[in-house]
N, C-alpha and C positions, 0 to 999 in steps of 0.2 A: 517566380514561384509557380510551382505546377498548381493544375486545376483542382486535383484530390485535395491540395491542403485550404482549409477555410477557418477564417482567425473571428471567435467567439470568446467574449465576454459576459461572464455571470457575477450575478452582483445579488446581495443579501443584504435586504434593509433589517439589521434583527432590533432588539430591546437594547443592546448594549453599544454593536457596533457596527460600520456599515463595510461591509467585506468584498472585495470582488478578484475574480481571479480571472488571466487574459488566456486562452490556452488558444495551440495550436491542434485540428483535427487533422488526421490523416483516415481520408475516407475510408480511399482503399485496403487499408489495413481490417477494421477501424479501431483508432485508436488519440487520445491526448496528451498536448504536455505541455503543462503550465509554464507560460513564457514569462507570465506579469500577477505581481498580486499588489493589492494596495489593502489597506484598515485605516478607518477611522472611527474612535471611539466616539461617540455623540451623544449616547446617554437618551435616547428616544423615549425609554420606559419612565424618565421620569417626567411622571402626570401630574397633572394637575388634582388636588387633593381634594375639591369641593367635585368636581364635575367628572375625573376620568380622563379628561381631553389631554391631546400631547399638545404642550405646550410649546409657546412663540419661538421660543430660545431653542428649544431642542428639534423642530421641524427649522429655524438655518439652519444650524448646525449640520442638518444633514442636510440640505440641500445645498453646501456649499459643497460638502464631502462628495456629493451626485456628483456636482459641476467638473472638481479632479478629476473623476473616476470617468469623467464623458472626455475630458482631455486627454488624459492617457491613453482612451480607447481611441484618439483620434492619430495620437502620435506611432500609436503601433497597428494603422489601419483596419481596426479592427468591424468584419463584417455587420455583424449584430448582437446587439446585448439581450441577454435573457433577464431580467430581473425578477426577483420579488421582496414580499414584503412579510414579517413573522407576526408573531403576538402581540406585541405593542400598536402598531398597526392596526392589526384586526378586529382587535378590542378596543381601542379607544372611539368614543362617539362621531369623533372627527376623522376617523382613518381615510375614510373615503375622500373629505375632502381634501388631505394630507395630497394623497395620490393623486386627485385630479391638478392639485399646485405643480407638484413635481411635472406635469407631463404639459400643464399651461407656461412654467417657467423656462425648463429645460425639454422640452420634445421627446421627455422620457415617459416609455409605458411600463410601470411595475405591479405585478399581480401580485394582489393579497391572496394568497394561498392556507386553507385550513391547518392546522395541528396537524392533521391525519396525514394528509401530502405535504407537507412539510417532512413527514416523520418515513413517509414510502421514499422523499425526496434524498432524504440524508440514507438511509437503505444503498438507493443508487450510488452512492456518492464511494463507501467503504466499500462494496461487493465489486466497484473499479483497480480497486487496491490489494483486495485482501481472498486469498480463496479460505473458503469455510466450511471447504470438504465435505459437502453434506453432513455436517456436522452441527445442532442448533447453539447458536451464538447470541448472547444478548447485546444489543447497543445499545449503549447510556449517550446524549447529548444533551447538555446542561447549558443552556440558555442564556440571555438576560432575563427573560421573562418565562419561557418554560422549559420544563424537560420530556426531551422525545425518550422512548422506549419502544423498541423494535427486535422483537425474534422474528432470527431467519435463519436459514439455513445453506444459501445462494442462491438459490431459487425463490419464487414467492415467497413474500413475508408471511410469516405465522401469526402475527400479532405485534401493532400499528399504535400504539397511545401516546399523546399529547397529555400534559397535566401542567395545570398552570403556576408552576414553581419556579422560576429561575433567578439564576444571583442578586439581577438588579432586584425584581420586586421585591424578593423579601427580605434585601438588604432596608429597603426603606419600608417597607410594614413594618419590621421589628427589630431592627437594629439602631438604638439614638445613643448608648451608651459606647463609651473607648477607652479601655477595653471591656469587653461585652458583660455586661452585668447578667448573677446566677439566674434572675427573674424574666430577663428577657431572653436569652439562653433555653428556659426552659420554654417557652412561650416558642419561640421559633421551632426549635427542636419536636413541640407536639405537634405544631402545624403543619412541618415536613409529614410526618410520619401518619396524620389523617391523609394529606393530599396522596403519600403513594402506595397506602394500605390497597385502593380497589387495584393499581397495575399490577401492583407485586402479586397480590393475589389471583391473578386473572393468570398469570405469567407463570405462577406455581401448578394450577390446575393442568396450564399447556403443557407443561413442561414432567410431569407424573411417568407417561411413558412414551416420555419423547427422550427423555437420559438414561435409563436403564442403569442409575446408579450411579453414573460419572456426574462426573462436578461438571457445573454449569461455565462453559467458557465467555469471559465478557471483555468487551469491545469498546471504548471508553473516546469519542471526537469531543471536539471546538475548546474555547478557551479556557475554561477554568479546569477542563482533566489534563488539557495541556500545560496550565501551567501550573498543576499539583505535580505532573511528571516531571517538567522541569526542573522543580524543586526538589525532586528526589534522586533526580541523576545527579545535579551540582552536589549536591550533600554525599551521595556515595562513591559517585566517583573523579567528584572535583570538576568536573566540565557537561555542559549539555552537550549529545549527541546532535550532528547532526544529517542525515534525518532522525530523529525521534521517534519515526515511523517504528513500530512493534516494540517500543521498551515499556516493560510490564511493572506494574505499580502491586505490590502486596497487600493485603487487607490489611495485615501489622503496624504496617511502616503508613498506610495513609491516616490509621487511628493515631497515631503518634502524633503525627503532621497536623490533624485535627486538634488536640489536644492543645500542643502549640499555639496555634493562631488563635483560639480561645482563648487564651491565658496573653497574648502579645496586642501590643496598642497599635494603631497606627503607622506610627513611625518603627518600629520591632518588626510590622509587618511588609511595608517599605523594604525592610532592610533581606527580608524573602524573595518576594516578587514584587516585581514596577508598581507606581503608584496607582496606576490607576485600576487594577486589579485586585491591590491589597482592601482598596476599599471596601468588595463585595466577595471576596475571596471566600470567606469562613461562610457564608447562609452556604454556597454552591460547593464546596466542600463537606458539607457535612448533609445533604440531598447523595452526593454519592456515598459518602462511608453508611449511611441505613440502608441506599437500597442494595449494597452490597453484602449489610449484615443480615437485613430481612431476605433477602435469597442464596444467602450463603457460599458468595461467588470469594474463591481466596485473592484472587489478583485480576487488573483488568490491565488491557493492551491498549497502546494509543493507536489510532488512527489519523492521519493527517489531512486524510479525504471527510468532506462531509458533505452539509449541504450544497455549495457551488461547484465544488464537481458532480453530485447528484442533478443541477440542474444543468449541467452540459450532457452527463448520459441519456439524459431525458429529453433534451432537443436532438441527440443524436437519433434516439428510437425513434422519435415526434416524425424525423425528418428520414425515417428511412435505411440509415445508415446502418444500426444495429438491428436484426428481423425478430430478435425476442430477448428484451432487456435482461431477461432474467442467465439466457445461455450466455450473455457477456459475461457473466462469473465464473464458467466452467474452462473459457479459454484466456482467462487473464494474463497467464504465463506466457501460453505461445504466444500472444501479441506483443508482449512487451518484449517477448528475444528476436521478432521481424522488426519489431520498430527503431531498437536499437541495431540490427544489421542493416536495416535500409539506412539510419542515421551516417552508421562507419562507412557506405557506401560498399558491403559484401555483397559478394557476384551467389545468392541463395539460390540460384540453381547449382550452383558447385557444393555450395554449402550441404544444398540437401542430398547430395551424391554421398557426402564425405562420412551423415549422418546414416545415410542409411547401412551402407559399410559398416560403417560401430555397432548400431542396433543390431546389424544382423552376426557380428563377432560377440556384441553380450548375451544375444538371444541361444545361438548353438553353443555357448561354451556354457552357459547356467545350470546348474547341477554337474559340471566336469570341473572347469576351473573356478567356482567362484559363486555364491549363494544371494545376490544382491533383487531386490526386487524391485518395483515399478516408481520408485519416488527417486530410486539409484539410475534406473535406465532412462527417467527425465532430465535427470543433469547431465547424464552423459549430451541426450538429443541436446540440448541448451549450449554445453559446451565446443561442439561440433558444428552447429548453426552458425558460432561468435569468433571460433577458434580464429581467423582470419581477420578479425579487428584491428586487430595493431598496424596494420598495412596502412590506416589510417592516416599513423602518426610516420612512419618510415618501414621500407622494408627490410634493414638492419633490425636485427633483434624483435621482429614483431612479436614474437611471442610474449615478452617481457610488457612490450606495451599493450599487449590485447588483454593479460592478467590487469592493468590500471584503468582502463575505457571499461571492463564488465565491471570490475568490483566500485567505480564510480559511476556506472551507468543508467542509475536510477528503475534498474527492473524491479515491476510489483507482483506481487503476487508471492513474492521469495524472502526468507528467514534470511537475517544475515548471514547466517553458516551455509546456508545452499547458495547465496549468494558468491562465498566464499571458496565454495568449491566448484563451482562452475568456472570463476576465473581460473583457479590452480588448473584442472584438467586443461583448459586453453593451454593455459603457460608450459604448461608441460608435453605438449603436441611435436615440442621441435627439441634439439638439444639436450640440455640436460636434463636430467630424473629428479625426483623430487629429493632434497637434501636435507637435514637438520639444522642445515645452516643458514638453510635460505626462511627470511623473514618469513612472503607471503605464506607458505607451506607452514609455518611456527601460528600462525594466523588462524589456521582452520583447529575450530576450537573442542574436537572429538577425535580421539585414537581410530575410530570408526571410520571417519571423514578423511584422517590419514590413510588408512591402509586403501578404500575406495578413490582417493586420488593417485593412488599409487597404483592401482591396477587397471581400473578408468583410461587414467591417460595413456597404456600402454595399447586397447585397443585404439584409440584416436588418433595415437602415430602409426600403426598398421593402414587405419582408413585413410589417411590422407595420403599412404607410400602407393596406394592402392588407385586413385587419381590423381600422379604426378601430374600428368600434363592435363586436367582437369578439364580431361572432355569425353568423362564419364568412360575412361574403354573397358573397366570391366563393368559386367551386367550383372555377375550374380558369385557369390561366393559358399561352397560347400566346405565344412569342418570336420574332418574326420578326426575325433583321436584315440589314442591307444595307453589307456593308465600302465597297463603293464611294462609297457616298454620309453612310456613316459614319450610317447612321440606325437607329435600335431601336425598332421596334412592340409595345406587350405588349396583347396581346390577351385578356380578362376574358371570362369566364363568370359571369355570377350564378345563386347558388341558387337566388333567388326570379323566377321572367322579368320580372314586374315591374317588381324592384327600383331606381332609376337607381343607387341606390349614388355618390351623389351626396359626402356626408361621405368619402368613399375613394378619389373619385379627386380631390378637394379636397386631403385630404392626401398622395397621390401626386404631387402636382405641387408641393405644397412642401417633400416629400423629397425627389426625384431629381435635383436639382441634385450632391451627390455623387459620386449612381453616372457621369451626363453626363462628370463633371470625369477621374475615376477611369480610364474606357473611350474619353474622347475620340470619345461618340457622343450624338447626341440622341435624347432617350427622348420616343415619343407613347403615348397609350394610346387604346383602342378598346372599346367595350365590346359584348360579342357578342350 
């Protein structure tokens, strides 16, 4: 293993369960990717009723679940663990001496961490995942014991609140009745809606002329928005995605689902989601359907990132790796299409030859052949970085396999339809054109997405005929064209003056029957 790569462990002692995730860094990049995850539900938040204190049972409990979680860290040699510790923790009278057991028993150190960093922590965690455009985004994370609220926009958070509501607690403050009776029902349902009256309102004010009239887009981590989504995707579309990463839940369909699990006992609820969820499902369920309905948000997105990837980008910064935690957000993308080329083992100084050829074929021909603008000219860059993936797998048919290594390659930062089109323009780099018939191409879920793979991928095989033998011989490429006479001149610079570059425009001329068919122009070339 090279020296770049460094193998960390983050681990989350929360209210409900103890979480930890093993990822691998790649300094150099920089960038992670979770190798190892473990959960154990422990039930911590449940205290002791006279005094507050976490009680005998539920401090093993978790210290047994530590014990695993220092094993597996052992078996996958993992350098150092980051731990902390949440709400139950914090608050109970005993937390501290909880933490001193853990670290007297097991040689483990876990920081009790505030609401507020806990809430900047989970921040990091999504903005590793997800870009948010300069765009303001709320994130909902629903606890066992609280829920964070955090606007951001990918850079600094706007606004940081902790509120001490989550599943466990006020499953046991108000919940003794199954199925839940109208009296305590209501009794819960006020007491959500005092606890989130001050963020929502604090979040409304931010938020005045920070939208200029657009609806509020929201951002939904951890267990119970996960597995409200889960339960929505099995119901609509018969199977949970997976990753689950970006599938959006509607205000409609979670009032529904609310409804539901109000109205279903135990065992009804069981028969929803696993048991030990169904338990505290409905208080944490019904914490996001108000503050959804007091902010007026129509649908919220999953995220799979939260706090234990937040506390690896945060050892990352801690430690040097990232120089401003907050520009980690702005280049999410291009790190995860290096991290996957360095994974396939692509030669990206070819790569970046190949790309820049395309860019510089979609940049002169935009407003001649083709109206596409800068979210189109990044999948083009993405798919020209990757296009060489499949070399991977064999170099029969790489093309065919570089379309299966992106479209399962776990890049963040990308919708599945740009995911989607990223592999197609790969696949489409060699050989055949894009068909009716071919699946993947049936795949991409926009007529839009269609016609842009289709045209896309015709510069990408010009760029790559353009470094056959891929050692960069041309420098620069001019595009002359002539609408009247429907003709296209590309005019070549060789690096070497020499060079005839003979192999390149050999297979320039057995590419460009495409781009010709695509632009309804004919392509000559010149070499300068």
């Amino acid at each position: 293993m090279t020296s770049d790569v460094k193998t960390l462990a983050a681990i989350d002692v929360g209210t409900n369960s103890i979480h930890m995730v093993i990822v691998q860094i790649q300094t150099s990049i920089p960038s992670f990717s979770v190798i190892e995850s473990e959960k154990a539900t422990v039930r911590l938040g449940e205290r002791c009723a006279l005094t507050g204190n976490l009680t005998e049972d539920a401090m093993k409990r978790s210290l047994e679940a530590l014990k695993r979680c220092q094993e597996i860290c052992r078996t996958f040699k993992v350098e150092e663990i980051v731990a902390v510790a949440t709400s139950a923790t914090r608050e109970a009278p005993n937390g501290h001496d909880f933490i001193r057991r853990i670290y007297e028993e097991l040689g483990l150190h876990v920081e009790v961490i505030s609401g507020q960093e806990e809430a900047r922590r989970i921040y990091l965690g999504v903005i590793s995942a997800m870009e948010l455009k300069d765009e303001p985004h709320l994130l909902i994370d629903i606890g066992g014991g609280s829920t964070e609220m955090i606007l951001g926009d990918g850079r600094d958070p706007l606004h940081l609140s902790s509120t001490k509501i989550g599943a466990v607690r006020l499953t046991d403050l108000f919940v003794k009745t199954d199925p839940i009776s109208q009296l305590e029902y209501d009794r819960l349902l006020g007491y959500i809606l005092g606890s989130i009256e001050r963020p929502t309102d604090d979040l409304k004010c931010l938020l005045k002329d920070k939208l200029e009239d657009k609806t509020l887009k929201a951002i939904g981590t951890s267990g119970t928005i996960e597995t409200l989504i889960s339960l929505h995707a099995k119901e609509k579309l018969g199977l949970v995605p997976n990753p689950l990463q970006g599938y959006e839940l509607p205000f409609a369909d979670l009032e529904n689902i609310v409804w539901r699990l109000r109205r279903a006992n135990l065992e009804e609820r069981t028969a929803m989601v696993r048991q030990k969820r169904a338990e505290i499902i409905l208080a944490g369920a019904i914490v996001l359907l108000e503050t959804m309905r007091l902010l007026g948000i129509p649908k919220i997105m999953l995220c799979q990132r939260a706090l234990r990837e937040g506390l690896v980008v945060d050892w990352m910064i801690r430690h040097g790796y990232i120089e401003d935690g907050w520009r980690y957000q702005s280049t999410v993308r291009d790190r995860s299409i290096l991290k996957l080329a360095d994974k396939y083992g692509i030669d990206t100084k070819y790569a970046k030859q190949v790309a820049e050829h395309a860019l510089s074929l979609f940049d002169q021909t935009k407003g001649i052949f083709h109206e596409w603008g800068d979210d189109e000219r990044h999948l083009l860059w993405a798919a020209a970085m990757l296009h060489n993936a499949g070399h991977h797998v064999s170099h029969d048919a790489h093309h065919k396999h570089s379309y299966y290594l992106i479209r399962n390659g776990e890049l963040l930062g990308y919708t599945e339809s740009e995911i989607e089109a990223i592999a197609n323009l790969a696949r489409y780099h060699r050989k055949s054109e894009p068909k009716k018939k071919h699946d993947n191409f049936q795949r991409l879920d926009s007529e839009r997405l269609k016609v842009f793979v289709r045209q896309g991928s015709t510069f990408l095989r010009i760029a790559t005929a353009l470094d056959r033998r891929q050692i960069g011989a041309i420098a620069s490429i001019r595009v002359v064209c002539n609408p009247q006479t429907r003709a296209c001149s590309l005019q070549l610079k060789p690096r070497q003056p020499n060079d005839p570059c003979t192999l390149e425009l050999w297979s320039l001329d057995y590419k460009k029957q495409p781009f010709e068919a695509q632009f309804n122009f004919t392509l000559s070339v010149s070499l300068d």
